[in-house]
C-alpha positions as CSV (number, residue, x, y, z in Angstrom):
1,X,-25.7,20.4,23.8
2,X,-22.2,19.6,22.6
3,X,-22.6,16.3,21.1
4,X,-25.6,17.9,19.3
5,X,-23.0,18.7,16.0
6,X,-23.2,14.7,16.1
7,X,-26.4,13.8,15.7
8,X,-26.3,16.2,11.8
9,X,-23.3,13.5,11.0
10,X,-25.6,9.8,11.9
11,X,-27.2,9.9,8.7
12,X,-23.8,10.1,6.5
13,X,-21.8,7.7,8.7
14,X,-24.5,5.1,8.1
15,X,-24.8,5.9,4.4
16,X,-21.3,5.1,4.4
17,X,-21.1,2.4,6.4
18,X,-23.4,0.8,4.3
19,X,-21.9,1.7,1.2
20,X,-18.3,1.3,2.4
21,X,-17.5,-0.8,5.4
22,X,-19.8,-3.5,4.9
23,X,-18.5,-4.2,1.5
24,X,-15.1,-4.2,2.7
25,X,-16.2,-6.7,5.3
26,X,-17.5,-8.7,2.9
27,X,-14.7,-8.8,0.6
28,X,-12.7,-9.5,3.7
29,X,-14.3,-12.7,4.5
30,X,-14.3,-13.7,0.5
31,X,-10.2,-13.2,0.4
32,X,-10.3,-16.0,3.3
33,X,-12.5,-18.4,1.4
34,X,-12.1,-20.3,-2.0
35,X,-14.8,-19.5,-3.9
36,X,-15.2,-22.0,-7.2
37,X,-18.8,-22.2,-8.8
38,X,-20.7,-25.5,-8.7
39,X,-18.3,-26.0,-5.3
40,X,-19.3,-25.6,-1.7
41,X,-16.9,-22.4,-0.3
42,X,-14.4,-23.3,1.9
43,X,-12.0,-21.7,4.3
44,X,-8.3,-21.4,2.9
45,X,-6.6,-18.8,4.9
46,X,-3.9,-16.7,3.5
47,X,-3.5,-19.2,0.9
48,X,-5.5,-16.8,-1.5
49,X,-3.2,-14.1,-1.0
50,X,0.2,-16.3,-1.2
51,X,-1.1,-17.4,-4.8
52,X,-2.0,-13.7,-6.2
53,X,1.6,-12.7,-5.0
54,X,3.2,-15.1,-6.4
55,X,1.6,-14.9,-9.8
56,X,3.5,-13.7,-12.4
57,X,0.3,-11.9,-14.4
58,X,-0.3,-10.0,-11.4
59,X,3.8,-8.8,-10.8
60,X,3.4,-7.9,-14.6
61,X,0.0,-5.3,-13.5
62,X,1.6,-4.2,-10.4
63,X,4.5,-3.4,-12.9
64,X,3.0,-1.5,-15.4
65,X,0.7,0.2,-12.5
66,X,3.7,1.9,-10.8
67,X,5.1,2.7,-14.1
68,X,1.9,4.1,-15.6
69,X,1.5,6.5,-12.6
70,X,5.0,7.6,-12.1
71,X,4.4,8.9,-16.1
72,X,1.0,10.6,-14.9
73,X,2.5,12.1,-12.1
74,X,5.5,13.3,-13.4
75,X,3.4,14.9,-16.6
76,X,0.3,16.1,-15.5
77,X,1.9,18.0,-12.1
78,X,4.2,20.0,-14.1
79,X,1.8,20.6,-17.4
80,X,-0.6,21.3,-15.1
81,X,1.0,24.2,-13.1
82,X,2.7,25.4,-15.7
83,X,-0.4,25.9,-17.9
84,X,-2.2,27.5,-14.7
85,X,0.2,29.6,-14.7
86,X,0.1,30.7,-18.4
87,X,-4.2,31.2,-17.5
88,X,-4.5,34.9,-17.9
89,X,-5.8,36.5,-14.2
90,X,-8.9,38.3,-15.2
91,X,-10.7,39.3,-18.0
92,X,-13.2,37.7,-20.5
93,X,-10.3,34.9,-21.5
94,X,-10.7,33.5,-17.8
95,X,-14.2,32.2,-18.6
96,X,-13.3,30.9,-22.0
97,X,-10.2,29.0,-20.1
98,X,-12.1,27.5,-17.6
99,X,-15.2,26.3,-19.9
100,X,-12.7,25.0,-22.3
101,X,-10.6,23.0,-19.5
102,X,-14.1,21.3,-17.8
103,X,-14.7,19.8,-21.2
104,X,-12.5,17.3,-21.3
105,X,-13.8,16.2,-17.4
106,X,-17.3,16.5,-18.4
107,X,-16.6,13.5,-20.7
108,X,-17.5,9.7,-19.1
109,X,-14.3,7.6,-18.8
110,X,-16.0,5.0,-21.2
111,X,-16.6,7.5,-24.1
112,X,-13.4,9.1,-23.4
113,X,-12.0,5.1,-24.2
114,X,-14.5,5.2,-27.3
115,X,-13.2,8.9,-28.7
116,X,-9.9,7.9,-28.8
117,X,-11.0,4.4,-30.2
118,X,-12.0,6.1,-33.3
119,X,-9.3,9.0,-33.3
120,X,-6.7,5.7,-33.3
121,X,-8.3,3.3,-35.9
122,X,-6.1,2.2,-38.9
123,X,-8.7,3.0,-41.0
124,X,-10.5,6.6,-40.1
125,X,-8.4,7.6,-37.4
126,X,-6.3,11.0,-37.9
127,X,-3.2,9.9,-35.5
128,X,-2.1,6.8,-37.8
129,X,-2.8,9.5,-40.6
130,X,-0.4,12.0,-39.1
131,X,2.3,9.1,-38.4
132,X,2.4,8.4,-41.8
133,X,2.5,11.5,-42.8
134,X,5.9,11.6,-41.0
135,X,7.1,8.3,-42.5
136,X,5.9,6.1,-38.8
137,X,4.1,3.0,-38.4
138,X,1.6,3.3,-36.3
139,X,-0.9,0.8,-35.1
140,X,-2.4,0.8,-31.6
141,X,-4.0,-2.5,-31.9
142,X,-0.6,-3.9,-32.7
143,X,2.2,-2.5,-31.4
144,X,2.4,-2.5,-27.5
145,X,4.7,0.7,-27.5
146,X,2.0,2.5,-29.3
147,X,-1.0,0.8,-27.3
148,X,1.3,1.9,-24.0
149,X,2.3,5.3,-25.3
150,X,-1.6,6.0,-26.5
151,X,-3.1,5.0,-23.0
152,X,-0.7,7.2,-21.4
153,X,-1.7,10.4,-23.8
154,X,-4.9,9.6,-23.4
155,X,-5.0,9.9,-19.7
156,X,-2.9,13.0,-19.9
157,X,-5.4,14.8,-22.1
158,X,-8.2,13.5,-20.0
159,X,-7.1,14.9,-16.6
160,X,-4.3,17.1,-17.0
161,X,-7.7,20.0,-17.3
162,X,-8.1,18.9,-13.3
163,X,-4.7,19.6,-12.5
164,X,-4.6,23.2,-14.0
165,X,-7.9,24.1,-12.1
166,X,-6.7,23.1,-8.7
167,X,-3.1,24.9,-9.3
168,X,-5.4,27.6,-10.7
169,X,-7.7,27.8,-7.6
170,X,-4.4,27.6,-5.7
171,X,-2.6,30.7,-7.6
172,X,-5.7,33.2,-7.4
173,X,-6.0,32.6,-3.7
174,X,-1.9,33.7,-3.0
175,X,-2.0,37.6,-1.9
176,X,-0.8,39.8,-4.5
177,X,1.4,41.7,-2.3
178,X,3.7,38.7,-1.8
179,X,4.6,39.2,-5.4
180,X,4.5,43.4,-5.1
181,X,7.2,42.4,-1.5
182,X,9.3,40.5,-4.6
183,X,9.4,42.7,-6.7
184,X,10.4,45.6,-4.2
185,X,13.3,42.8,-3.6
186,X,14.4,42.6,-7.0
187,X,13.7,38.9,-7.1
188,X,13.7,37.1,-10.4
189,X,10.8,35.5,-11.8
190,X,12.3,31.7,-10.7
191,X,13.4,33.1,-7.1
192,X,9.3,34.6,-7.3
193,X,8.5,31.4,-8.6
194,X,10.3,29.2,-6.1
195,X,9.9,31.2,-3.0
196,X,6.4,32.8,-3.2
197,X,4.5,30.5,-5.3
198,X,5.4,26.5,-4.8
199,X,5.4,27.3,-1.2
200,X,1.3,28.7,-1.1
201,X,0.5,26.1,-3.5
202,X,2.0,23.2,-1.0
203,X,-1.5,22.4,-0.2
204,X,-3.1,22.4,-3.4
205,X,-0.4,20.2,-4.9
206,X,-0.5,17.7,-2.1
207,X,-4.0,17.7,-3.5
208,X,-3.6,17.5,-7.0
209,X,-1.0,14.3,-6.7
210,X,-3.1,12.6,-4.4
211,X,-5.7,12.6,-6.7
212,X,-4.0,11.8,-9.2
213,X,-2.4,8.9,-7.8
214,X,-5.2,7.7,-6.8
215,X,-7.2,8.3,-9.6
216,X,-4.2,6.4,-12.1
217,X,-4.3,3.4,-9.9
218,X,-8.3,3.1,-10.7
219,X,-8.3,3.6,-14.3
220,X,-10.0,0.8,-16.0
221,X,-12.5,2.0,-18.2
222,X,-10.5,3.6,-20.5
223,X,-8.0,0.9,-21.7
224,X,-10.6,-1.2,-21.2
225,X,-12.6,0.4,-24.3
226,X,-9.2,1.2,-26.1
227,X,-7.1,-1.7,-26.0
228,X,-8.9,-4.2,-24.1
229,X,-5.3,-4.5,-22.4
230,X,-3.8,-5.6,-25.5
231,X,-2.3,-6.4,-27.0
232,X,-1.0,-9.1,-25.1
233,X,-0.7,-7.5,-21.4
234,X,0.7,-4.3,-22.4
235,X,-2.1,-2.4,-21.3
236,X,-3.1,-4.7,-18.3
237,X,-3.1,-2.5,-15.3
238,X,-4.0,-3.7,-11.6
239,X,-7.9,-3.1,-12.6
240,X,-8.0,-5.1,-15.7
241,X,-6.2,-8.1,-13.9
242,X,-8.9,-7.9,-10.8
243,X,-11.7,-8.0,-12.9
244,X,-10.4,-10.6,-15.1
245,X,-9.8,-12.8,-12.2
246,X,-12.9,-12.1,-10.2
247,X,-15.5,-12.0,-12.7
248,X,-13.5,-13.3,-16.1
249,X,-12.3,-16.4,-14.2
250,X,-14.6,-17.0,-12.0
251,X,-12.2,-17.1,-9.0
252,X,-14.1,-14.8,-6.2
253,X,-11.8,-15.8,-3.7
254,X,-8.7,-14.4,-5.5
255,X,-10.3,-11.5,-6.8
256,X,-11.2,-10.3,-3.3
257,X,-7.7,-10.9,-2.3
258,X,-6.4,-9.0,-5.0
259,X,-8.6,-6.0,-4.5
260,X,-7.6,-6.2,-0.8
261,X,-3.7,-6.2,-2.3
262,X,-4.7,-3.5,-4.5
263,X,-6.7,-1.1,-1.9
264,X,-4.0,-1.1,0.6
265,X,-1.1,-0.5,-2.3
266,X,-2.8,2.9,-2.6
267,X,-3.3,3.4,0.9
268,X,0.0,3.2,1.3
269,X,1.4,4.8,-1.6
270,X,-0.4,7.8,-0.6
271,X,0.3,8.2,3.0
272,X,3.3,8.1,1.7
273,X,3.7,10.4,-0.9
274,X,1.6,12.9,1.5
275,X,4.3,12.5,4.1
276,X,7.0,13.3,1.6
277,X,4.8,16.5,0.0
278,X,4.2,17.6,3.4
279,X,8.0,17.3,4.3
280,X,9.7,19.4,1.3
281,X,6.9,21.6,1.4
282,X,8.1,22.5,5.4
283,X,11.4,22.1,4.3
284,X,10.6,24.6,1.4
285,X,8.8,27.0,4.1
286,X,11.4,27.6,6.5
287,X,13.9,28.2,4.1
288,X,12.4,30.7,2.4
């Protein structure tokens, strides 16, 4: 009778052991292989790996990767709390806030890529418009500052919404006398803000930058559609260079070693980031 809880769990662990572990399997056993068409595969070892490593296209993605997330991170946390914060607490503007923040996430990550497509062209677009305006050349097609810079905004606009919802969520579930016990103390609004609000909203942040990491090492579609990671590489993140070497160049072998490379990057990058959250937000805790 106690293993019974078990039995309601079979059908999901074999969903996703078929949807997840045996493809992982599989791309395990093609990292180990060379895989050329018109050639017979054959077993090469690490050999795949040592070559993605060393290639300077992929230091270039794994670059611009860390450098595109550390930008998302350090935006979209702040924006994000700070504009959940700014959401009124009741009233008729609360449903207006929140329809108006699930638009944006609503919107597939390829049309997201197409909007700002058209929103960015030289010809019809209103951003080169408002550049000149100011007396600033702007061409995303171009110019790899503006192609890096546009990707970036366009991200931020995508999923900063997600951010304020979760620190939202967070903020509505933090007792209202913690703020009235403040207040008897004469506590300013940062001493409020730093002792009774970051510390209830450890969990929700841990959240919201874990999803976010996460989410900013997967983006393809989006530059993809917008740049095409141009011009040049400036826009080739970790995504872009798997596919291109998987299924652009043909080279199966590498391109299941580099997704291998890529999945345990974020693994990593997220245990440890969690570790660190989870540390300062103890740290945070007993202090207060």
């Amino acid at each position: 009778m106690k293993q019974r809880p078990w039995l309601f769990l079979l059908p999901a662990l074999l969903l996703v052991s078929i949807s997840a572990f045996i493809p992982l399997m599989t791309v395990m056993n093609y990292s180990q292989l060379t895989l050329l068409p018109g050639t017979q595969p054959y077993f090469s070892g690490l050999e795949n790996f040592v070559a993605i490593l060393q290639d300077p296209a992929f230091q270039g993605a794994l670059g611009r990767q860390f450098l595109f997330s550390f930008l998302v991170l350090i935006t979209e946390i702040p924006l994000g709390l700070g504009l959940a914060l700014c959401m009124p607490k009741d009233g008729p503007g609360v449903g207006v806030s929140l329809v108006l923040l699930g638009i944006p996430l609503l919107i597939p990550w390829n049309v997201v890529g197409i909007i700002w497509r058209v929103f960015t062209r030289s010809d019809i677009g209103v951003l080169p418009e408002v550049f000149e305006w100011v007396g600033v050349t702007y061409n995303v097609s171009q110019f790899t500052g503006d192609a890096w810079w546009t990707v970036l905004a366009m991200d931020i606009w995508h999923w900063t919404p997600l951010v304020v919802l979760i620190c939202y969520a967070g903020l509505q579930a933090i007792p209202e006398e913690y703020y009235m016990a403040a207040k008897i103390d004469r506590a300013s609004p940062w001493k409020t803000f730093r002792y009774v609000t970051l510390p209830n909203l450890r969990g929700v942040l841990i959240i919201a930058v874990l999803l976010r990491l996460m989410d900013s090492f997967k983006i393809y579609a989006e530059p993809f559609v917008l740049t095409g990671g141009g011009p040049g590489n400036a826009t080739t993140f970790l995504s872009t260079y798997t596919s291109r070497m998987a299924i652009g160049g043909f080279q199966m072998g590498r391109g299941a070693a580099t997704s291998l490379i890529y999945f345990f990057i974020v693994i990593l990058l997220s245990f440890v980031i969690y570790i660190i959250m989870l540390n300062l937000g103890q740290g945070a805790g007993e202090e207060s």
